[in-house]
N, C-alpha and C positions, 0 to 999 in steps of 0.2 A: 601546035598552037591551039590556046584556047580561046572558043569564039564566044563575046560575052551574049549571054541572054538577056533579052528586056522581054518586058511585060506592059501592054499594051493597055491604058488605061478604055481605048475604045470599043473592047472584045466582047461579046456577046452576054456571058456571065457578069462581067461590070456593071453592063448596059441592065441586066436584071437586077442587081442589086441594089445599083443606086433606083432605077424604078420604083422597086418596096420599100428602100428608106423612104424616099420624099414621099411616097403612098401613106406612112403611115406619119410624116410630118405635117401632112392635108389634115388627114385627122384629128392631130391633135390641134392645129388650128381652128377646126372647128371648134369647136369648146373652149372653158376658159384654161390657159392654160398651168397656169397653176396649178388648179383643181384637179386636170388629169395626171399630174405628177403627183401631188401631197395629198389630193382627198380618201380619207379613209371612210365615205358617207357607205354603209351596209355590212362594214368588216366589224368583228368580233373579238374583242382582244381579251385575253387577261394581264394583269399586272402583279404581282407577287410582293407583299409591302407597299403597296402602289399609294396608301395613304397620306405617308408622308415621307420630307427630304425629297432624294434625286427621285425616288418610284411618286410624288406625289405630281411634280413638274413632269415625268411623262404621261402619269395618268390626265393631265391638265393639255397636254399636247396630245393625245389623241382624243381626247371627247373632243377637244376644240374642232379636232378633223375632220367630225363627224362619227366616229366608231363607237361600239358600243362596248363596256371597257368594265371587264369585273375588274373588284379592289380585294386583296385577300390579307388579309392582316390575323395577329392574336389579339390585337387591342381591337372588337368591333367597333367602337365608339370613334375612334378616332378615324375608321372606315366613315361610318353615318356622315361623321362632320365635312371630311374631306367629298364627298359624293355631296353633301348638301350645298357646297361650297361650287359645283359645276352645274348646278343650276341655270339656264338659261344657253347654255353650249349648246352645239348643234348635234351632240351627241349625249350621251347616256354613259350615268352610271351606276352599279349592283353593287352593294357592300357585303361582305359575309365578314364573319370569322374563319380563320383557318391558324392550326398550328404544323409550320412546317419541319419542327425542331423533331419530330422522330417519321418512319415508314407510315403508321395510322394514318396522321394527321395529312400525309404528301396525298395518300392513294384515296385517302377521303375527299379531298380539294378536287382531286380530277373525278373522282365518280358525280360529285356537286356539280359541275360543267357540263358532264357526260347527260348529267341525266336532264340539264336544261336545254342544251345547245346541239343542233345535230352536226356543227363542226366548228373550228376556232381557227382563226382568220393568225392570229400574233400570240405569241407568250414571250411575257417578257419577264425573267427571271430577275426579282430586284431584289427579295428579301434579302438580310445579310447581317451581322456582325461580325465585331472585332473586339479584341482584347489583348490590351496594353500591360506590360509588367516588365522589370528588370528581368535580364537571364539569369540570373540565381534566383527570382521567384516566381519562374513561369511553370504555370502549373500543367499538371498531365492533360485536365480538365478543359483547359483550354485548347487545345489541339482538337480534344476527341469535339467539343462542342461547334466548335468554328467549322472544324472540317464537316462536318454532318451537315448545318444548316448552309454552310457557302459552297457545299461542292457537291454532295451525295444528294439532299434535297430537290439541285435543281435538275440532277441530272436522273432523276428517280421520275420526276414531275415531266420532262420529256418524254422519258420512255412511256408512261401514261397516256400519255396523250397523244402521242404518235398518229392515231388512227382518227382522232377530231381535225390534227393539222394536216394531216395527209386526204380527209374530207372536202377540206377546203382549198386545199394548193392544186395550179394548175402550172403544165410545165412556161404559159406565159405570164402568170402572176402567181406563185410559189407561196406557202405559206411563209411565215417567217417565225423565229426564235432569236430572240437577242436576250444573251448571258448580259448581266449587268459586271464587270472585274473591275479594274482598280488600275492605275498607272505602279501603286505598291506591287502591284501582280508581277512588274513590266521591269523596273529600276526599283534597288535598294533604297527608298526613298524614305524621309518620316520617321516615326518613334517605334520603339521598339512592340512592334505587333505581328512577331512572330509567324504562329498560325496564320492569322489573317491575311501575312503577305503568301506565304505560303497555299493559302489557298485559294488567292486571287489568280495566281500564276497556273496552279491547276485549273481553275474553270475556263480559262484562257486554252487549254491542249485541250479541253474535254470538249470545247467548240468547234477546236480544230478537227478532232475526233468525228464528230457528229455532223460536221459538215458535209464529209464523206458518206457516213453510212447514210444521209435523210435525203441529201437530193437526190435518187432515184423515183424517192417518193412525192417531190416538187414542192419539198422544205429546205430553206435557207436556215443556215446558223453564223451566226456573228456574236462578238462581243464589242464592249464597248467598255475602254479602260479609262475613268474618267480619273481628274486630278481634283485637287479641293473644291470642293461646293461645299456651300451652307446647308446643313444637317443637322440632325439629333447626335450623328457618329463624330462627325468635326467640330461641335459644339462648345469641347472646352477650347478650343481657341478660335470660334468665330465669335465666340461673344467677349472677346479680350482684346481690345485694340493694338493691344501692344503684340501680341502672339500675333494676330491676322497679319499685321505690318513683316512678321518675323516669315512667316509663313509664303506670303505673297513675294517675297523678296527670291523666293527659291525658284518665280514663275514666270519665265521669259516673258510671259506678257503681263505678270508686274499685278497679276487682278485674282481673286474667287473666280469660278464657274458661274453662272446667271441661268436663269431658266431658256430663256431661249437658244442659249446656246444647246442646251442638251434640246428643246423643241425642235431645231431644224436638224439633228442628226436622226433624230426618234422617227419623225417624217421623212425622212428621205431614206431611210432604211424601210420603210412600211409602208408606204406607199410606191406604185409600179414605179417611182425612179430608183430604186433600189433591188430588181426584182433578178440582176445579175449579181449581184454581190453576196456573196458567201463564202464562209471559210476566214473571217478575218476579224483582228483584232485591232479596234479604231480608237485611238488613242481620242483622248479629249480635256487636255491634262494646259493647255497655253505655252507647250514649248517642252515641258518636262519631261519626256520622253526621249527626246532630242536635245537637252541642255548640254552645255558644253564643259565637260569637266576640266581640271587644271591638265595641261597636257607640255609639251614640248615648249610650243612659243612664249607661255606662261612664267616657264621656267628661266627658259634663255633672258627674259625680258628682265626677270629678276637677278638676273646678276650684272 
């Protein structure tokens, strides 16, 4: 006969650990509590593309944080503007130029850092395209390009940098890295973009990959696979009523992405409420990832 075991919520180690929880729930009541979960007031971020679209709405969510937030674009101008534009935020932000589209341009970007910052608090990989074409006229060109700047770029740009984030990270607030991918990454979703889906789904493993090899080093990696936002890339059909209606119709919750929606994932990935989380792919897509295709009941119903 087997005699069940229980486990004594009263036992000496219990009585320690709930101890240091509430110890450190004192804590954070002292303070405002938001703040100690979302504020980023001293961390050091960069943003990759961070001017405009989804990279300009996180760049806008961490100056708001408080952080201090490079912007790395090929259009410097539209760096200036968008940095001119966070003006009065409680944080800061540095516009350069950067081209990420070959090895020079990646290994240049991080030696630019290197040679400012003596370590980087966030990198957040946004830059990116895509490119649309029928399969009989998709070009070689398109793979080799898409793939270089959505996959090898950012993962060139980490390995760079490793020793600014590993500066910075501690095993109880971790530096962090968030790949920017795609729900395309995720589900066959959308028009015919090939590469682009293709290489959103790689940046997705290469996360998963890097998750592993950094936290020794007390760097977090994550992605975040978002679904329609307003863009420069979704452009021909946010600015077409009729497409966005076509578009939106495919999105359980029926809407675009909003800035704040990507603000509180951005914060809470990067600030200490986020500082266990790694290794993961977070959808941010309104349902899309989880839609329900025609299945069984669909069918039965139909007849």
């Amino acid at each position: 006969m087997v005699t069940p075991t229980t486990t004594s919520t009263d036992s000496p180690a219990n009585g320690v650990i709930e101890s240091a929880s509430q110890q450190e729930l004192n804590m954070i009541d002292k303070a405002d509590y938001l703040d100690s979960l979302f504020s980023l007031e001293g961390k050091t971020a960069l943003v990759t593309g961070g001017a405009t679209g989804i990279g300009y709405m996180i760049t806008h969510a961490l100056v708001s944080a408080g952080a201090k937030v490079y912007i790395a674009s090929r259009k410097l101008e539209a760096c200036d503007k968008a940095a001119a534009s966070f003006a009065g935020l409680s944080g800061s932000c540095i516009p350069f130029g950067a081209d990420l589209s070959n090895e020079e341009g990646v290994v240049s970007l991080a030696a630019f850092i290197a040679d400012n910052e003596p370590a980087l608090d966030i990198l957040v990989n946004n830059s990116g395209r895509s490119w649309g074409a029928p399969l009989e006229q998709f070009p070689w060109k398109a793979w080799e390009d898409i793939m270089t700047l959505n996959v090898t770029a950012p993962f060139t740009l980490v390995r760079e940098l490793t020793p600014l984030l590993a500066a910075a990270g501690s095993a109880d607030n971790p530096s962090r890295v968030i790949n920017i991918g795609s729900v395309m990454g995720t589900e066959p979703h959308g028009f015919p973009a090939y590469s682009y889906s293709a290489s959103k789904a790689a940046i997705h493993h290469v996360t998963r990959y890097l998750s592993n090899e950094l936290a020794a080093k007390h760097i977090t990696v994550n992605a975040i696979a978002p679904g329609p936002f307003p863009s420069g890339m979704t452009a021909f059909f946010t600015r077409d009523e009729k497409l966005t209606t076509a578009v939106t119709r495919g999105v359980p919750l029926g809407r675009l992405g909003r800035p704040q929606d990507l603000a509180g994932l951005i914060l809470c990935l990067c600030g200490i409420s986020g500082a266990y989380i790694t290794g993961t792919i977070i959808p941010l897509d309104g349902g899309m990832s989880a839609a329900r295709t025609l299945g069984l009941e669909q069918g039965i119903a139909a007849v």
